[in-house]
N, C-alpha and C positions, 0 to 999 in steps of 0.2 A: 609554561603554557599547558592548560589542562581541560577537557572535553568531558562538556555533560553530557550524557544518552538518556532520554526521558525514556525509559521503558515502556512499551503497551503491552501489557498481560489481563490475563482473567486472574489473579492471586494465587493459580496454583500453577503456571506453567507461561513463561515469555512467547511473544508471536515471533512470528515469522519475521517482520517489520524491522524488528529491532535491531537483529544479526547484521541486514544490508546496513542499517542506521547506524549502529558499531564501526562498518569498516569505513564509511563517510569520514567518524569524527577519526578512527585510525590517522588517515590520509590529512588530517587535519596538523597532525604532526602532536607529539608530548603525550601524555596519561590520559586514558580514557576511563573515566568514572561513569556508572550507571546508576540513575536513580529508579528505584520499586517501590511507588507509593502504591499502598491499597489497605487491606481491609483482611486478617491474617493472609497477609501474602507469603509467610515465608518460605515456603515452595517454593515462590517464581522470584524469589533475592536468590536463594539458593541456586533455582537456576541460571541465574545470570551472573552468579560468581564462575560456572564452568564455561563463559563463554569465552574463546581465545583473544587475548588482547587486551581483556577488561583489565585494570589495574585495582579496582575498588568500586565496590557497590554499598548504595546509600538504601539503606530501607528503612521507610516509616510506614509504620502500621495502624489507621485508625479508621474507626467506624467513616467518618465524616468521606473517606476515601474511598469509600467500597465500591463505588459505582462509579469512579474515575472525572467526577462532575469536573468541570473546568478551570470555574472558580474556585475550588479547593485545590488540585492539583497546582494551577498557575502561583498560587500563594503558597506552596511548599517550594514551589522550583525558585521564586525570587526571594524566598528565605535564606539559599545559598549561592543566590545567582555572581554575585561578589566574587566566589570563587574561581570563576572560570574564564577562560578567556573564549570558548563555544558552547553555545547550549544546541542539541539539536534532539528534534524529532519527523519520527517518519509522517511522510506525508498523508497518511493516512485520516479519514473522518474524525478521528479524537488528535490527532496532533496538528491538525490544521484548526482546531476550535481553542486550544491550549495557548498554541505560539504565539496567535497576533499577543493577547492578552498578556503574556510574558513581555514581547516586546516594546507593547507601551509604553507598557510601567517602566519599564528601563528607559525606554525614548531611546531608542535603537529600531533602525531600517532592518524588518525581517527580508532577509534572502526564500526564497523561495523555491520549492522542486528543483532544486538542485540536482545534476545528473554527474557531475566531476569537480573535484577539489585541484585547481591547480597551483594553489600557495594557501599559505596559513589563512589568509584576507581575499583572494580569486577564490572563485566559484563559476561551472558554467550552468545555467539552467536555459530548458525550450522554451521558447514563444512563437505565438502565432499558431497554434495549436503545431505544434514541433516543427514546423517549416525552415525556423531559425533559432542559432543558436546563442542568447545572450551572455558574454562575460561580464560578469560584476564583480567587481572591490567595494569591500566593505570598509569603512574607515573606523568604525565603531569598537568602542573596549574590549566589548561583549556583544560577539556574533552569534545571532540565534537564526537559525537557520531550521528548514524544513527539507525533506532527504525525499528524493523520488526512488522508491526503494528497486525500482527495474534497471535502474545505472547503476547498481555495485551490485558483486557478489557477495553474498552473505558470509560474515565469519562463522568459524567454526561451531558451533553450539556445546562443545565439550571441549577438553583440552584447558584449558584457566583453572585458575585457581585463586581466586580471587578473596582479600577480606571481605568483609561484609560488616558496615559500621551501621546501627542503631541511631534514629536519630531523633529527636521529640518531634510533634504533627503542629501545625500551624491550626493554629483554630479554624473551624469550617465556619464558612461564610452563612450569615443568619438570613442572607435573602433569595438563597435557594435550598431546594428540596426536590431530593429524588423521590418519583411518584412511582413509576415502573415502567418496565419496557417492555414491546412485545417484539422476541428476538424470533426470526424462519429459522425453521428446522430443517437443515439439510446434511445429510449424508454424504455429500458430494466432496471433492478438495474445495479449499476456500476457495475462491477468483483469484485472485493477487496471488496467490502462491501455487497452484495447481501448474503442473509438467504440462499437460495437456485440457483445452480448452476446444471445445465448437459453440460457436454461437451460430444464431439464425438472426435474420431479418426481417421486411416486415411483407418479404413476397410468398413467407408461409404462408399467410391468409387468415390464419383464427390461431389462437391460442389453444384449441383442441387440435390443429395440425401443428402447432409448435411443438407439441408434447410428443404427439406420434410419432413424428419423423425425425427428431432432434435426439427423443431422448433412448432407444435404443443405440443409436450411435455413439454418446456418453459413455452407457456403462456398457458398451465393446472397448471401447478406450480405455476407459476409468478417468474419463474427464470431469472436469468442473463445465458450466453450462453459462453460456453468458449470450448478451443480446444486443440489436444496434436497438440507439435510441426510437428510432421509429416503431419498433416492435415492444419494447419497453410503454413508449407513449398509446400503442393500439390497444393494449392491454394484454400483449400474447405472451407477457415474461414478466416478472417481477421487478422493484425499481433495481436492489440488490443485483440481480443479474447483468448491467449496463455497462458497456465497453467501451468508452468513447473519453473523448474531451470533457466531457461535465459527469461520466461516469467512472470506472473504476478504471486504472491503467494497468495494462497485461505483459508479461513476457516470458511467456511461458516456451519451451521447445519445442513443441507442436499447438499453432494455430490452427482451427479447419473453421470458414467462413460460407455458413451455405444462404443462399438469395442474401447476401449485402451488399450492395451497393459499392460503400466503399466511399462516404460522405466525410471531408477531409475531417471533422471532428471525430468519428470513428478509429482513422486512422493512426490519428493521434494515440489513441489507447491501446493499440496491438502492434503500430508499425516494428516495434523491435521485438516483438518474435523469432526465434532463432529460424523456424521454419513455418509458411505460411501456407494453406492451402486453400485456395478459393473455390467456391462452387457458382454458377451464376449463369443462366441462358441468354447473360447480355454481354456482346463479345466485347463491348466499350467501356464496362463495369469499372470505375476510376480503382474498384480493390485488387482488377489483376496487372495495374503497375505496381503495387509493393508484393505481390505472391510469387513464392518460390513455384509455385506448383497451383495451375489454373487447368479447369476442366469446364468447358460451356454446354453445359449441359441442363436438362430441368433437372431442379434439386428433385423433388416428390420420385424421380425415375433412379436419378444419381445415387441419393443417400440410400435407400432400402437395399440396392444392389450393391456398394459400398456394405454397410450392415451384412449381407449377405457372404461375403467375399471374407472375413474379419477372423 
């Protein structure tokens, strides 16, 4: 029994993603092998031979892969899918557009946001925006599966020492082409992987008070910056910044939630926070049943003296 980790990298350096997605297939039980398609990635093969645990990393290196397109990746990974008896990637924007399409082709039932491995074939993953928690068995040869990377601890990122086999690229697919992307520049820690997180809501009021008030309290922190969906949809934050059920999932060690509500979709995206701090002048706010630490107070009053205090 042998576990494929579909890598997510930029070609010179493995994300964050992948480590939690490593110890997934760990707990999966047998060898875990990593695949590093890109575009000269051999930097981030090389990194992912020091990751602890990895048994063997697969890298194919070609143009056609530089930009991680779907339909070129999916047709690398079921070029060895044979091999394995798990495929997994993190749940993440590119390994959620990756998998279904892997497991078509196979005709294999993808498992989904999975948060615990409890046998080779269980799995448990949230539903209902995490209200409950569903067990699945997979009956399938080859289980592909998709890692909600806030349920595991990430392995180690050094320590391995892993081979690193070469492997020819699968022709790229003739009915796509990468045009280009336009990536936000931020300085900030990522979302999904930042210690510390404050988001605002949508009782800022403008997106010029999101900034003011939000964003001195970041960099007192050195936080990453995120936002509920209503504040996303008003326009007062970026889509990238979205914290929720349909946004990006968080679990960082310090939560701080100022004017949110606390909209069970929300919830879903930050409830496993190690430590959670609300801010809200509404004493019913559904966010201070999951806050460690609730202050009813106006935010505009709260956070500058907070900032003040720091």
């Amino acid at each position: 029994m042998t576990s494929l980790v579909i890598a997510e990298h930029d070609n010179n350096s493995v994300k964050a993603a992948t480590l939690n997605t490593v110890t997934a297939a760990l707990q999966c039980g047998g060898d875990v092998h990593v695949l590093v398609a890109g575009a000269n990635a051999g930097a981030a093969a090389a990194a992912a031979a020091k990751i602890a645990g990895v048994a063997k990393v697969l890298h194919v290196d070609d143009a056609g892969l530089a930009h991680g397109l779907a339909e070129n990746v999916a047709a690398q990974v079921l070029a060895i899918a044979k091999n394995y008896s798990h495929i997994l990637f993190p749940a993440t924007a590119s390994g959620k557009n990756i998998a279904p399409r892997v497991a078509a082709k196979l005709d294999v039932g993808q498992v989904s946001d999975i948060t615990k491995v409890d046998s080779a074939d269980t799995f448990e993953r949230p539903i209902y925006a995490g209200n409950a928690i569903a067990t699945v068995q997979s009956l399938d040869a080859i289980k592909v599966l998709t890692v909600r990377t806030t349920g595991f601890d990430p392995a180690a990122a050094e320590g391995g020492s892993a081979a690193v086999d070469t492997l020819g690229a699968v022709a790229a697919s003739a009915g796509t082409t990468f045009v280009g992307s336009e990536i936000a520049k931020n300085d900030r820690p990522e979302l999904t992987a930042a210690k510390i997180v404050v988001s605002g809501g949508r009782a800022l009021g403008s997106a010029e008070k999101f900034t003011e008030v939000m964003t001195p309290l970041a960099d007192k922190l050195g936080a990453a910056m995120g936002a509920s969906r209503a504040a996303v949809d008003a326009g007062y934050a970026p889509n990238d910044w979205q914290v929720g059920q349909t946004g990006k999932i968080v679990a960082p060690d310090l939560y701080v939630a100022c004017g949110i509500s606390g909209a069970i979709q929300h919830l879903a995206g930050m409830k496993d926070s190690k430590v959670i701090v609300a801010i809200n002048k509404d004493p019913e706010a559904p966010i201070f049943s999951v806050a460690d630490y609730g202050l009813e107070a106006d935010l505009f009053v709260a956070v500058p003296e907070l900032v003040k205090a720091l």
